[in-house]
C-alpha positions, -999 to +999 in steps of 0.1 A: +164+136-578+155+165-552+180+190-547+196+187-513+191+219-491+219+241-482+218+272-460+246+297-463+271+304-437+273+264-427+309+242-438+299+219-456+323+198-437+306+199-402+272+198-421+281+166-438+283+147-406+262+166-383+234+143-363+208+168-373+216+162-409+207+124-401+174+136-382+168+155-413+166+122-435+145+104-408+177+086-397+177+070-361+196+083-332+197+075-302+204+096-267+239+103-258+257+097-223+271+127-209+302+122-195+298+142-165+302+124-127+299+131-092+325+135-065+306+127-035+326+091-031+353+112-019+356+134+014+362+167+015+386+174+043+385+208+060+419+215+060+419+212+021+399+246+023+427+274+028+445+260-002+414+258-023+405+298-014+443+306-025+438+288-062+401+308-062+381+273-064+365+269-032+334+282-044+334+253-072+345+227-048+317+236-021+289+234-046+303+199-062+317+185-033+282+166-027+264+144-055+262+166-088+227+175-102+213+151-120+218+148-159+183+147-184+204+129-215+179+129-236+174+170-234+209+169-238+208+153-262+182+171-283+203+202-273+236+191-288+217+182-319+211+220-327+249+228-318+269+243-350+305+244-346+308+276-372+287+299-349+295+277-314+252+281-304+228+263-305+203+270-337+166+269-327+135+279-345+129+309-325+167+323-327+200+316-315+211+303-283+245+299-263+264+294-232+281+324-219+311+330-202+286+348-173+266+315-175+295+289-167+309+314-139+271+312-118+264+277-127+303+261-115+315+294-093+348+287-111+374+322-116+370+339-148+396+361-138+435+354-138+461+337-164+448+315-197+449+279-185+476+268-205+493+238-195+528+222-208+536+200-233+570+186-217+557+154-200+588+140-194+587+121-165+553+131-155+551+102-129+576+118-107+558+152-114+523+131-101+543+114-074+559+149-059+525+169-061+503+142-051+525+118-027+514+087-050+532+070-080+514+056-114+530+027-126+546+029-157+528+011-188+530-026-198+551-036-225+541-023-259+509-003-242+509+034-251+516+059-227+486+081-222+499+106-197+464+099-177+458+080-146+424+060-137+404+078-112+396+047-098+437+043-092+436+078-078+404+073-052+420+042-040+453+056-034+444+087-023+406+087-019+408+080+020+403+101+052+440+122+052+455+114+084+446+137+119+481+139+125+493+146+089+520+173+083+513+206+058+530+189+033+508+156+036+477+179+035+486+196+006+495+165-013+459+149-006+443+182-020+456+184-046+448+148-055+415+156-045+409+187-067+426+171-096+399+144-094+370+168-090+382+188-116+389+156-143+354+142-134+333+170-134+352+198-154+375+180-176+360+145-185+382+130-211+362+108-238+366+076-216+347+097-185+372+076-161+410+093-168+425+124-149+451+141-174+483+148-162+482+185-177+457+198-149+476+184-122+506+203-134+482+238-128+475+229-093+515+229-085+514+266-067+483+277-047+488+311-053+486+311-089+453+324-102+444+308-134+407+316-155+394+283-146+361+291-165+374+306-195+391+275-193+363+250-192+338+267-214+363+266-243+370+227-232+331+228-230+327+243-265+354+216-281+329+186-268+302+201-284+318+206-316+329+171-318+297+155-301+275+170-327+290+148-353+287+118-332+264+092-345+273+056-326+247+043-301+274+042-272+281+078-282+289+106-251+299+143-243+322+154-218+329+191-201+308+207-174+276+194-189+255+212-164+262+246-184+234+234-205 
């Protein structure tokens, strides 16, 4: 029986599930879905601008405010297939290859400057945290479902995703901002695995304007935990989330 190959300074354990270890034994893959979506179903309203300069995310929200470049999957794809999680590049014949904090900076304009984006873990009653920050209420589960701490974006655009009133107060106007960011940044930034949740914990960050958080150090390491996992991922109705458009 031939020996199988092994190339030092790879665990054995990513190896041993790693799509390109399939490729390698002519096994059949086929293209991921990138998780990544476009905001462009909801308006932007002007007033939501002052707040957005104070967090340091206006530049992200004026590029991605529109409809979102369009995704290749397939060269995604191929690209995640070269991913190694021990090195966090991409391994190609002619070197190495990775994305840089510089690189997700220019390509999303989000802050690399400011506090780690580290959220809480108390979620007590993160409904009435949701409802205070946001003027809407989730419901609570159904009997015997789990509580995911995550609310539909569809929920959230159809509560929320509306014109904000002319003659809405300050506190009105901030509420619909920040249930507009939070959505921006769950669809484009922070895709869970479904592609159609916002988590609770980035909602919590968008509490005081003036806070200045490192959104991109943020989403490159979010970025850098999709690839690691999508790498290993081998079912036709397989997909990636984080900013996507990095690559």
């Amino acid at each position: 029986m031939a020996r199988e190959r092994w190339y030092h300074g790879l665990h054995k354990g990513y190896d041993k599930d790693h799509r390109a270890r399939d490729i390698e034994n002519n096994g059949e893959l086929t293209p991921m879905r990138m998780r990544g979506h476009s905001a462009h179903d909801w308006p932007c309203d002007e007033r939501y601008e002052p707040y957005f300069e104070r967090l340091g995310l206006l530049p992200f929200v004026l590029q991605f405010k529109r409809h979102a470049p369009s995704i290749d999957h397939g060269a995604m794809t191929a690209l995640i297939d070269r991913w190694r999680p021990e090195t966090h590049s991409f391994h190609l014949s002619c070197g190495e290859m990775t994305v840089t904090l510089e690189d997700m900076a220019m390509i999303s304009g989000l802050p690399i400057n400011g506090e780690a984006l580290t959220g809480t873990t108390v979620s007590a009653n993160w409904r009435d945290r949701v409802g205070q920050l946001t003027g809407v209420f989730p419901e609570p589960p159904e009997q015997g479902e789990r509580d995911s701490e995550k609310v539909l974006h569809h929920w959230l655009q159809g509560e929320r995703g509306v014109v904000c009133p002319p003659d809405a107060n300050e506190v009105v106007v901030q509420q619909h901002a920040r249930a507009y960011l939070w959505y921006l940044l769950t669809r484009l930034v922070f895709p869970d695995s479904t592609g159609n949740k916002a988590q609770w914990i980035f909602l919590d960050l968008l509490s005081d304007w003036d806070r200045k958080y490192s959104w991109g150090s943020g989403a490159l390491a979010y970025l850098y935990r999709q690839l690691d996992k999508a790498c290993r991922r081998k079912k036709g109705t397989s997909g990636m989330g984080g900013f996507v458009w990095c690559l």
